[in-house]
C-alpha positions as CSV (number, residue, x, y, z in Angstrom):
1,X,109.9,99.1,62.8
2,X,109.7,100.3,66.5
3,X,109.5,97.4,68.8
4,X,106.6,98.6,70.2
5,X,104.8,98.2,66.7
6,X,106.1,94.4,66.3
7,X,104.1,93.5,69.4
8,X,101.0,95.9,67.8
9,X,101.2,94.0,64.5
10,X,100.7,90.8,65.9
11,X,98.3,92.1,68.5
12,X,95.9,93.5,65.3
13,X,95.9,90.0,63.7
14,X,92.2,89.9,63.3
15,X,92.0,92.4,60.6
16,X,94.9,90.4,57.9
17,X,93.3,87.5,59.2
18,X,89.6,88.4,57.7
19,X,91.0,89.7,54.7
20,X,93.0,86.9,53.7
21,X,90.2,84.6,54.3
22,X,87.9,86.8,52.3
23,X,90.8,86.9,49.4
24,X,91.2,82.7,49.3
25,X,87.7,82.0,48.8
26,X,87.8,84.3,45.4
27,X,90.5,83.1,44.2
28,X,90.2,82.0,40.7
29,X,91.8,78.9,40.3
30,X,91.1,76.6,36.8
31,X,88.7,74.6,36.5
32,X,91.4,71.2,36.6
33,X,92.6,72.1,40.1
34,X,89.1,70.7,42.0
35,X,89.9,67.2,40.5
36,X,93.1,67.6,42.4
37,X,93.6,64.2,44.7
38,X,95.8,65.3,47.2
39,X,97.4,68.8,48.7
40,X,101.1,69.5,49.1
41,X,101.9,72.5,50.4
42,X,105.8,73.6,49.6
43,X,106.6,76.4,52.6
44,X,109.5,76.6,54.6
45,X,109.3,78.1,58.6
46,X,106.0,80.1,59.2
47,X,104.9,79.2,55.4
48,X,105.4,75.6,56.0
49,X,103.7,75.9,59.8
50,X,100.3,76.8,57.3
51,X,100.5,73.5,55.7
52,X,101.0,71.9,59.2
53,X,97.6,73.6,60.3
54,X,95.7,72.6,57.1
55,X,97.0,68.6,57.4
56,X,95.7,68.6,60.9
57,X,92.2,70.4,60.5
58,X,91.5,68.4,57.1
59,X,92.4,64.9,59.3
60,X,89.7,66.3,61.7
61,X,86.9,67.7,59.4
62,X,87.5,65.7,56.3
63,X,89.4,66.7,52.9
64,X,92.0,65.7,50.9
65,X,94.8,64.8,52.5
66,X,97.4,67.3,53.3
67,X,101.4,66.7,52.8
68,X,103.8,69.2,54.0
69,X,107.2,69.8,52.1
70,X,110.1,71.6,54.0
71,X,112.7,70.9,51.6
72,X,113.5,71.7,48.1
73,X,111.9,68.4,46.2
74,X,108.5,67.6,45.8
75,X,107.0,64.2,46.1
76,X,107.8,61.7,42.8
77,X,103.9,61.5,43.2
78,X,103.0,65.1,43.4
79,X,101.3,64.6,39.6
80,X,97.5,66.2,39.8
81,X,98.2,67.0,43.6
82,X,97.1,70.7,44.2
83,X,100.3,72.3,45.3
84,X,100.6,75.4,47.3
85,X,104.2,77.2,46.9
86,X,103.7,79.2,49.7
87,X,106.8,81.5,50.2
88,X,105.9,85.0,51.9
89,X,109.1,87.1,50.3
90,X,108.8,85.1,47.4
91,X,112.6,84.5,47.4
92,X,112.6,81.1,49.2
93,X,114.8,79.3,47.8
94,X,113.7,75.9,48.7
95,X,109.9,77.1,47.7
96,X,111.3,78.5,44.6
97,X,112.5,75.3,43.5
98,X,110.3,72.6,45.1
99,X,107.4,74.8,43.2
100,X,109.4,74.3,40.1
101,X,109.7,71.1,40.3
102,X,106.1,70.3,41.2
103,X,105.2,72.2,38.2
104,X,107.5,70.1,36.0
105,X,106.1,66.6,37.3
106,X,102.2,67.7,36.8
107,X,101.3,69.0,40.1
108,X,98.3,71.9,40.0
109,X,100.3,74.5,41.2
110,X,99.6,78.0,43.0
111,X,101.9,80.8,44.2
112,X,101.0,82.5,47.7
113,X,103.2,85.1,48.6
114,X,103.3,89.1,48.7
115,X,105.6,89.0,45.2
116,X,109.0,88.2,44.8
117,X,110.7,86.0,42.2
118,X,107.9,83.2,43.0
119,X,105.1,85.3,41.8
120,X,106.9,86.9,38.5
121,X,107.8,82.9,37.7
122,X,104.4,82.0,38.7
123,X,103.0,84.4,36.0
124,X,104.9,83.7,33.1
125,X,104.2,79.8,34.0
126,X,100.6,81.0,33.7
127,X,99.7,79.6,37.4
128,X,97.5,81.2,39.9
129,X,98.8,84.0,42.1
130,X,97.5,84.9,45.5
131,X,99.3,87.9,46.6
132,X,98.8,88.1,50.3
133,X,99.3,91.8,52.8
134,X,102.7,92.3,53.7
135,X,103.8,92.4,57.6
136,X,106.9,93.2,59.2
137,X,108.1,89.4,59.4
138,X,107.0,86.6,57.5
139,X,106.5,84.7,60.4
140,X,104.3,87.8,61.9
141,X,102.4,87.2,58.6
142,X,100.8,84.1,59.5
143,X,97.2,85.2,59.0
144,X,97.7,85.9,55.6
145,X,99.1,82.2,54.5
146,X,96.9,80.3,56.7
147,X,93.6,82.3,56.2
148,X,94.7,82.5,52.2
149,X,95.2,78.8,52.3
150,X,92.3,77.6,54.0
151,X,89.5,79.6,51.7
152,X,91.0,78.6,48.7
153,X,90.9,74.9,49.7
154,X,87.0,76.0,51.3
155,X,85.9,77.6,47.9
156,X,87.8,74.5,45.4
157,X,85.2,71.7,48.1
158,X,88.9,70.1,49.2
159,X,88.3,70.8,53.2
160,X,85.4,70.4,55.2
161,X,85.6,73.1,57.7
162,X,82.2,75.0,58.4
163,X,82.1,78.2,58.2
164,X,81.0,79.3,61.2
165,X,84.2,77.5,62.4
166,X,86.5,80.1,60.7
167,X,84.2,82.9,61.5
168,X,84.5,82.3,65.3
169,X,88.1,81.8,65.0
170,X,88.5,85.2,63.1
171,X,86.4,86.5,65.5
172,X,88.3,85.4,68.3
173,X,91.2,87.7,67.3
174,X,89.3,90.6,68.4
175,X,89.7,89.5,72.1
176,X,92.8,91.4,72.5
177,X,92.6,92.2,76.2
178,X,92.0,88.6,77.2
179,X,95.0,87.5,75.1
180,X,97.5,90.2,76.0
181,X,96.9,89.3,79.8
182,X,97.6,85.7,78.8
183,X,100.4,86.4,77.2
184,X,102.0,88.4,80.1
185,X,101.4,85.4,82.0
186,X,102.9,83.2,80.1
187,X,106.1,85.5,79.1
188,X,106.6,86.2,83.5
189,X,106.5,82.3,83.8
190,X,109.0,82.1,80.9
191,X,111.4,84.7,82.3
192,X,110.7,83.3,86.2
193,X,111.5,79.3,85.7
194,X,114.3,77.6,84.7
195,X,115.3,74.2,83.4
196,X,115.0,72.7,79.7
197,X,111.3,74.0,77.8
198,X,108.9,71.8,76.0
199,X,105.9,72.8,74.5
200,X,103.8,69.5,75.2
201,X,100.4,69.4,73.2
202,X,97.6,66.5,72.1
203,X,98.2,65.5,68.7
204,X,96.0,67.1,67.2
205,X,97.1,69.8,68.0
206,X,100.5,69.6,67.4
207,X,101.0,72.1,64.8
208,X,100.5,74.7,67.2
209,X,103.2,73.3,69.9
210,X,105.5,73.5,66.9
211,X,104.8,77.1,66.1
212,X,105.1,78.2,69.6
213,X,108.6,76.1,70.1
214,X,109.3,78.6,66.0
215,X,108.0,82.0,67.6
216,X,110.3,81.7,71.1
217,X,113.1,80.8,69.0
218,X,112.7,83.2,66.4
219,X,111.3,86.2,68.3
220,X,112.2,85.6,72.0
221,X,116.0,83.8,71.2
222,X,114.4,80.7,73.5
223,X,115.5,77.4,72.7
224,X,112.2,74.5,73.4
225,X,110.8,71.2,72.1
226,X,107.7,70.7,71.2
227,X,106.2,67.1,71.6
228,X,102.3,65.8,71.3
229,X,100.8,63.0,73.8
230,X,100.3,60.2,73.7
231,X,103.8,59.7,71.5
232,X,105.9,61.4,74.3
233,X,104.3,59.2,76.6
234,X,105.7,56.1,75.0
235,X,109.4,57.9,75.0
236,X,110.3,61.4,76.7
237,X,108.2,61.1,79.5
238,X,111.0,58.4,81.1
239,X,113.8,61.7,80.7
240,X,111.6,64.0,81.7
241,X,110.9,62.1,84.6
242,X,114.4,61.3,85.8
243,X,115.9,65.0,84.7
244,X,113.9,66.6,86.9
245,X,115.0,70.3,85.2
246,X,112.1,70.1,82.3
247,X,109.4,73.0,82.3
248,X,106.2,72.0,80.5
249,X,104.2,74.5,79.0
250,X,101.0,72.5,78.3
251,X,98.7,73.7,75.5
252,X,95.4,72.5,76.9
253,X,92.3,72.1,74.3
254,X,90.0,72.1,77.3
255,X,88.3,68.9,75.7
256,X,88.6,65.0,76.5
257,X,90.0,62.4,76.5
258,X,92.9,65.3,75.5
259,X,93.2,67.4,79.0
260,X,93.3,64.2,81.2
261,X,96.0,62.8,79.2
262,X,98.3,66.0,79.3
263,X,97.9,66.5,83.0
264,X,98.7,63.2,83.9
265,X,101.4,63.0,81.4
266,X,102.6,66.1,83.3
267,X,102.4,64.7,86.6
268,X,104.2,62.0,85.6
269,X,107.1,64.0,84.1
270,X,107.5,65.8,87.7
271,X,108.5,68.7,85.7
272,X,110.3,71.6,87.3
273,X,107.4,74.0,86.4
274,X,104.4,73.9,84.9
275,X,102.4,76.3,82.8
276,X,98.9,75.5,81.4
277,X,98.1,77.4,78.6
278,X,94.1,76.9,77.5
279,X,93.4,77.2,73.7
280,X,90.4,78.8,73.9
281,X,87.3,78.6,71.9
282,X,84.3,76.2,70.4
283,X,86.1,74.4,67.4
284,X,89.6,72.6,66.9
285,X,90.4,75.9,64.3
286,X,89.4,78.4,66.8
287,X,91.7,76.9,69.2
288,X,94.3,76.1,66.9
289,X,94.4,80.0,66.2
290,X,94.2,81.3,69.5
291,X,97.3,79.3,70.7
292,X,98.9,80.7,67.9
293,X,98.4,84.3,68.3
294,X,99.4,83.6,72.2
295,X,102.4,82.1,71.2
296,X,103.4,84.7,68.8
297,X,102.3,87.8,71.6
298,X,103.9,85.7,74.3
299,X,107.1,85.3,72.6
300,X,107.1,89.1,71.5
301,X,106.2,90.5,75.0
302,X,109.2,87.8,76.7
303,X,112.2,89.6,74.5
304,X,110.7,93.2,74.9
305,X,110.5,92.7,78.9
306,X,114.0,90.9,78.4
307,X,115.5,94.5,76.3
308,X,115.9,92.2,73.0
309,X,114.9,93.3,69.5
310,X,112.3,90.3,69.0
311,X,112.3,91.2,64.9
312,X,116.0,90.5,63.6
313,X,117.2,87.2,63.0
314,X,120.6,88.0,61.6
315,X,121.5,83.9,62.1
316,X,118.9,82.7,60.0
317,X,120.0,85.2,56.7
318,X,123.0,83.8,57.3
319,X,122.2,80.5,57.0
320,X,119.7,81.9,53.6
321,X,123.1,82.5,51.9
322,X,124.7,79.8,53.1
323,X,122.0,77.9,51.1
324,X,121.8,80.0,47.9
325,X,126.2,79.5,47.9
326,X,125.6,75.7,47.9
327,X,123.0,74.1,46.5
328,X,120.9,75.2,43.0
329,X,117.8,75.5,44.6
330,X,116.5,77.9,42.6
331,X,116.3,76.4,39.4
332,X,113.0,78.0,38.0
333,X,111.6,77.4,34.6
């Protein structure tokens, strides 16, 4: 894929996004599943970042808790949990075999992914599918596992977001212009400062500092941290401080007590340079997805401007066979 058309994927989000929503909330899932008591989704990088976003919105709106496994091995407890194995190539080893495994120990299983080994052992199992849209990346992909996740958790009763909540945020992903000028903002102050990067975000929000600290490393090469107030105020805050080389990029909900605290955690960190990023929109989803899809464009727009190829990551296959030659994570039934 051109470069060019990396950046156009992610900038026509809006239309997977709608479709994947649509796609959750009819999928079938037996009749046992809704008497699930708990969620654990098994997903490694971007598939794993939709179980981050699904803990954090069911906190806030109310649901069954949400437990996030980025490892091979399932909880001991994970018995009549609903358990997403959410893989997009469906050749994650880690997915493969923590789905396995949950299977084995009584969890309610379901496969999300576009096909792969996970879906034909998902099918012969006799588990639900959801086969999501392809994209040129799984991380670029993103739509389909969160939108996919969160209607089939909407349809089963197990979250409480309103509807209108993921309408506006679908929505939202038609404001292309707004979010493309964003984005070149924030990829010119990426390129112009200097100094170590943190994403710094209120924890609620969290999820989405750790996606954008994923999509500059994956896509734009850029190594950051991402931390949450008011934790780094009880820690990093005293390095930041005394450094004095540490670039904030501040995710800003634009609601209280949460904007006071990360401006004046900032000013207190007399960081090199600042960048405020607003998440916009009416809801905590809507502006949960809008910082996504400027991190993602952001990180895009920073490695083409740079002359990088923001699509490879040779290091990470290497590390995928690294895995596969050591360990027997992929021990399907």
């Amino acid at each position: 894929m051109a470069r060019g058309e990396f950046y156009g994927y992610y900038l026509g989000w809006a239309g997977p996004a709608r479709r994947a929503y649509a796609a959750g909330l009819a999928l079938e899932l037996p009749s046992g599943y809704s008497r699930a008591d708990c969620v654990v989704v098994c997903g490694m990088g971007g598939s794993g970042a939709a179980g981050d976003y699904l803990a954090a919105l069911s906190a806030a709106y109310g649901g069954l808790p949400v437990y996030v496994v980025k490892s091979a091995e399932p909880p001991r407890w994970v018995r009549g949990c609903l358990v997403y194995a959410v893989s997009f190539s469906g050749n994650t080893r880690e997915t493969l075999n923590c789905a396995s495994r949950a299977y084995r120990l009584g969890g309610y299983v379901v496969a999300v992914t576009t096909g792969g080994r996970l879906a034909a052992w998902a099918r012969r199992v006799g588990v639900p599918v959801a086969v999501v849209e392809e994209a040129p990346a799984p991380r670029a992909g993103w739509p389909q596992l969160f939108y996919t996740l969160l209607g089939s958790l909407k349809a089963a009763g197990l979250i409480q977001v309103p509807g209108g909540h993921v309408e506006e945020s679908i929505q939202l992903l038609g404001e292309r212009e707004r979010a493309e000028a964003e984005a070149r903002e924030l990829a010119e102050w990426l390129q112009g400062s200097r100094g170590s990067l943190v994403v710094l975000a209120p924890e609620p929000y969290y999820p989405v500092a750790v996606r954008t600290r994923s999509e500059l490393a994956e896509n734009a090469k850029l190594t950051a941290d991402a931390a949450q107030v008011p934790e780094a105020g009880h820690n990093m805050l005293e390095a930041w401080a005394r450094s004095g080389d540490t670039r904030i990029l501040l995710l800003d909900p634009g609601e209280e007590p949460w904007s006071t605290l990360l401006h004046q955690a900032a000013g207190l960190a007399r960081p090199a340079s600042l960048h405020v990023a607003r998440l916009r929109g009416g809801s905590m989803l809507s502006r949960m997805v809008w910082g996504t899809w400027l991190a993602g464009l952001a990180s895009v727009r920073y490695a083409l401007d740079a002359g990088l190829d923001p699509e490879p990551v040779k290091t990470i296959k290497a590390f995928r066979r690294v895995v596969e030659e050591t360990t027997g994570w992929d021990a399907l039934d």
